[in-house]
N, C-alpha and C positions, 0 to 999 in steps of 0.2 A: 303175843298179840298186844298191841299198846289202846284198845280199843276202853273207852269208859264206859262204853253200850254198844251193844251186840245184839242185833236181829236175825235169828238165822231162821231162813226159810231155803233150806238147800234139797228138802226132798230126799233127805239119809238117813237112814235113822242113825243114830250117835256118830254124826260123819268129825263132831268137833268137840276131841277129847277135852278134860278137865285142863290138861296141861297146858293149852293154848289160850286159856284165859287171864286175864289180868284181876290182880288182888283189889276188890274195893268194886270191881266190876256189876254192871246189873244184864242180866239177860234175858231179853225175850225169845223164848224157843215159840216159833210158829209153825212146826214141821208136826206133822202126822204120819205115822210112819206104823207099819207091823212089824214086829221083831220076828222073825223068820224061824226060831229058834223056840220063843214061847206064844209066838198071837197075839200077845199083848200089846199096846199100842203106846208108841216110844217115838219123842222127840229127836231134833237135828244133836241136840247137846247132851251128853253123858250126862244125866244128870246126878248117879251118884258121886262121880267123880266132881263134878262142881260143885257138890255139897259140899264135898270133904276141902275144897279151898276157901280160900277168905275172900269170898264175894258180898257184895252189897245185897242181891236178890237176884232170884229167878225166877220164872214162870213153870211150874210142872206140866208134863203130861203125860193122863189128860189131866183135863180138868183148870188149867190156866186158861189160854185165849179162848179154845171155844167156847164157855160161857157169853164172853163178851161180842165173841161174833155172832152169836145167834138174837143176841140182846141188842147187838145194833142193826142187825139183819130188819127183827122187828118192831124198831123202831123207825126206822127208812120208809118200811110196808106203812104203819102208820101214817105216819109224813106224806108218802105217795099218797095213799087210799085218801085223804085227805085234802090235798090240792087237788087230785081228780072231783074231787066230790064238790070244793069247789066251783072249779071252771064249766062243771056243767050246770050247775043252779046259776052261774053268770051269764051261760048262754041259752038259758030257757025263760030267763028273763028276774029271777029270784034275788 
């Protein structure tokens, strides 16, 4: 793979072994996946296998993106709950 970042949201769990990565590389595993075998909940990318190379970073899982998606989940909600709040004190005359 000649990639210097790598998003994988393939929906596999470890569909993209260690070996297909490039040295120096960073990757985001966005995949959520059960491992079929122990329950436990396993990314698109091997991730011990990409430990074991000489990459720049990775994202684990769990415990990498979803933090942040639930953080901008509620931040969105925020944002929303807020312009709604808003446009209706505009339109009752406030």
């Amino acid at each position: 793979m000649q990639a210097d970042i790598l998003v994988s949201a393939t929906g596999k769990g470890h569909f993209i072994p260690g070996s297909w990565l490039k040295s120096g590389s960073v990757i985001v595993d966005v995949g959520i996946n059960v491992c079929q075998k122990t329950g436990s909940l396993i990314g698109d990318v091997c991730y011990q296998e990409a430990i074991g190379r000489d990459i720049a970073a990775i994202t684990p899982v769990p415990g990498g993106i979803g933090p942040l998606t639930v953080a901008m989940l509620m931040e969105n909600t925020v944002n929303a709950t807020e312009e709604s709040i808003k446009k209706n004190l505009h339109h009752v005359g406030f």
